[in-house]
Every structure is written in C-alpha cells, then in structure tokens.
N, C-alpha and C positions, 0 to 999 in steps of 0.2 A: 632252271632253278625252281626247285617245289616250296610251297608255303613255308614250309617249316625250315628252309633254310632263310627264307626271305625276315621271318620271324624276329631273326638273328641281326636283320641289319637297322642299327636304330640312325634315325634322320632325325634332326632337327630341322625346323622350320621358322622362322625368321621374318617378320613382315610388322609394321605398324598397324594396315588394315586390318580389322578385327574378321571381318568377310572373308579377305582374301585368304588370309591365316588358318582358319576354320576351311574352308572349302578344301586347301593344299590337303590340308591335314589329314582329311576326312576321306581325300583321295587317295593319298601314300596307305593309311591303313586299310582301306579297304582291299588294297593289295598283298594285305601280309607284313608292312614294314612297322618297326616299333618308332612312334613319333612323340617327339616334346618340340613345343610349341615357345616364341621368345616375341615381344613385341618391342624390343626395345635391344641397338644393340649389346648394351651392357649386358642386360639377362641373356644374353644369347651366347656372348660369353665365357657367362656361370656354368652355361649348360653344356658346352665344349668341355670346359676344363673338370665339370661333373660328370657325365657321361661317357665321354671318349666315342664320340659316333662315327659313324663309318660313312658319313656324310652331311653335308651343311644345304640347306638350299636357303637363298638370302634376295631379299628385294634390296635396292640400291639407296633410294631417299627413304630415310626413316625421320625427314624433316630436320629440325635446327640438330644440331648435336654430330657428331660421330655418324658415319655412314657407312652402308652397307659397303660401299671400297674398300675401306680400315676395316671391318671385319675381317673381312673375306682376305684381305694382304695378312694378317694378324696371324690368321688359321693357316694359312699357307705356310708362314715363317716358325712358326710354333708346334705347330702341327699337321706338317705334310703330308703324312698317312689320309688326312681325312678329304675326301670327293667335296669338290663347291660344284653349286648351279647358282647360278644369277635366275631371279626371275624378277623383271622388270616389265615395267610399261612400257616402254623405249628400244625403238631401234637401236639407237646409239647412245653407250653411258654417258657420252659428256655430255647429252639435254636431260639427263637422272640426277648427277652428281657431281659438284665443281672437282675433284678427286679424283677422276672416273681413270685417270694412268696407273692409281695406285694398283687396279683390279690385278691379278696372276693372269696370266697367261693361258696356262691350264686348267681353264674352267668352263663349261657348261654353259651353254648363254642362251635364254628361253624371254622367249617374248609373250606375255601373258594373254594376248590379243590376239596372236599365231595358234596358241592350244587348242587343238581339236578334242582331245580325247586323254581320258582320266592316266591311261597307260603309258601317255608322252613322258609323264613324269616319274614314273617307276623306271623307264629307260634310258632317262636323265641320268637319272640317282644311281645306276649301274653302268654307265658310260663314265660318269665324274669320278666314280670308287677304282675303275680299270683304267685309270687315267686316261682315260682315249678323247686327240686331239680333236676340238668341234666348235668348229667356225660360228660366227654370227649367223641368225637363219638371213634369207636374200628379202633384201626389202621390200615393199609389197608394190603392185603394180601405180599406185595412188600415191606413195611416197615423196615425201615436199623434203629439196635438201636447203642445207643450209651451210655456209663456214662455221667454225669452232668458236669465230669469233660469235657471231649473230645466235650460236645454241647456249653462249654464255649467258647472253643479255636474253634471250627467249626463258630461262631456266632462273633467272633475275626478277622477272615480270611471274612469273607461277609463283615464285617465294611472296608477291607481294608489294615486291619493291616500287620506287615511286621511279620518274624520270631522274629528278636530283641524286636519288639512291644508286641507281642505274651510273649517271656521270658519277660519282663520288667514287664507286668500284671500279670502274675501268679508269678513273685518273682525268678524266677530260673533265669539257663543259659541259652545263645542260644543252649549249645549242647543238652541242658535239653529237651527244646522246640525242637529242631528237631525231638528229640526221639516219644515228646509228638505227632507232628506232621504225623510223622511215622506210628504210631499204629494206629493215625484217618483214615487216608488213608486206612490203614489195616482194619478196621473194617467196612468201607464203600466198600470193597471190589476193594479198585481201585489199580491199576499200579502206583509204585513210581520209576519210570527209567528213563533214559537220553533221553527216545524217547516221552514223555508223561509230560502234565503238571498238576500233583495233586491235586495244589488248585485250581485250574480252577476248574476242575472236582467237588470238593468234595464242593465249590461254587454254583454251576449248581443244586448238588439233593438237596442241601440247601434249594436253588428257588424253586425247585418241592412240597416240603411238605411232601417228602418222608419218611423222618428221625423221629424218637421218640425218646426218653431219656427213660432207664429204670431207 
C-alpha cells in the first residue's frame, strides 16, 4: 500500500496521557495515516460518530469514569466496520480495567512497553481493519503472575484505595483484606516489613507492565 492510499485511512487515537497521545499520533502520521486525537473517552466518541474512521486505537484506564473496555465494546456494537487496537501498559486487561471482559474479541492487543518500532503500529492499524485474529503478545521472560482475584485488589491499590477501601469492594474485613493484601505482596515477591513499604512497591511493577493474571 503507497502513501496515498494510506492517506485515505483516518485512525483515531485515544489515550488520557498527553505523551503517550502525541507520540501515537505523530507516529501513525508519519506514515501517511490521517489522525485525530480524544483524551477522554467521550470525545473519542464524538469523533467515531464524526469521522467514521477506519480504525480506533484505545488505552484501557482513562481513570475514574467510562473505560477504554466500553469504548472499544461500543465501537464494536455500533460500528463494526471499524479496526480497534488496545494499547495498554499491561499484559493482562483485568490489572488495566475492572471491565476488562467487556473488551471484543477481535481486537489488536499492543503492549506499549513491548513496542519496538514506529511501523508496529501502522501494522496494527492494518491487521485490526482486515480483521485478522491476534493473540495477546507472550509475556516477557520477568513476568510476575497473579489470580484475577489478587490483579483486582493490585488494580484497587494503583487507584489509591486504602485497606478498608480494599475490604469494603471485595465484601469482607479489613483483617480479610490485609491477609488478601499479604499474599499479593507474596506473590510479587516483595518485603512486607517495618523497614519497607509494600504498596509502593507492588504500585511501581504495576506501572512497569510486568505482571500478567493467570
């Protein structure tokens, strides 16, 4: 496909981070694609039902509110002509977004931290439009897993939450919840001692992308 048909394919891009939003963006055009940009996913949207693009690419937490799952289910339902890619931090949606079943099936799934090279995502965006089926990439050699329960209460602890916060969503006690809390730590291999601070820590590989849900 020459420039001038690529011209032709307008992408939306999707993202809370002002960075990461900008950098996509800047990458997709440099290849020839027409892009508009959404930080939010209302405006993102607007710009579906404006546009009509021939492809979506969408990060999954866009923080409290509506999440990148309910777009991307939305666009699917509404508008199945149009290619999604996920681009996320995460191995696994359910440590991105408590939602994370909502996501299609037939979608693109790009781990931002796995990207080597600007032209991953122009092959995305042309894998997603030809519908062509594409696994989760394989998790990296370093990868810390966890159950779906422990990526809930991991994914709890990045939002902020307290321990009582923590017990109060899953239904139990605080002592319940510490326990819960305990074992995550354990299972991420870190220090739960008076010299050391846990959630920091287990905060921190959150960010990295490290972690997967078995």
């Amino acid at each position: 496909m020459d420039d001038a048909e690529r011209s032709r394919l307008r992408v939306i891009v999707a993202d809370d981070d002002p960075f990461t939003r900008s950098l996509v963006a800047d990458g997709l055009r440099s290849q020839g694609f027409e892009v508009s940009t959404a930080g939010t996913v209302a405006d993102a949207w607007s710009l579906v039902l404006g546009l009509d693009p021939h492809a979506l690419i969408s990060d999954l937490n866009f923080g409290p509110g509506d999440s990148g799952a309910s777009l991307l289910a939305r666009v699917h339902e509404e508008a199945p002509w149009v290619g999604l890619v996920v681009l996320t931090s995460h191995q696994s949606p359910e440590l991105a977004v408590p939602d994370a079943a909502a996501i299609p099936r037939d979608v693109v799934y790009l781990v931002k931290s796995q990207l080597r090279e600007v032209g991953a995502l122009g092959d995305a965006v042309h894998r997603a439009i030809g519908g062509e089926q594409v696994a989760q990439p394989h998790d990296p050699a370093d990868a810390l897993s966890l159950t779906s329960a422990q990526a809930e209460v991991l994914r709890l602890l990045a939002s902020g939450a307290s321990t009582r916060a923590v017990a109060e969503h899953r239904g139990t006690s605080v002592r319940a919840a510490e326990t819960m809390l305990a074992r995550l730590y354990s299972a991420l291999g870190i220090d739960d001692d008076a010299d050391s601070n846990p959630r920091v820590a287990a905060v921190q590989l959150w960010q990295q992308g490290r972690i997967t849900v078995r």
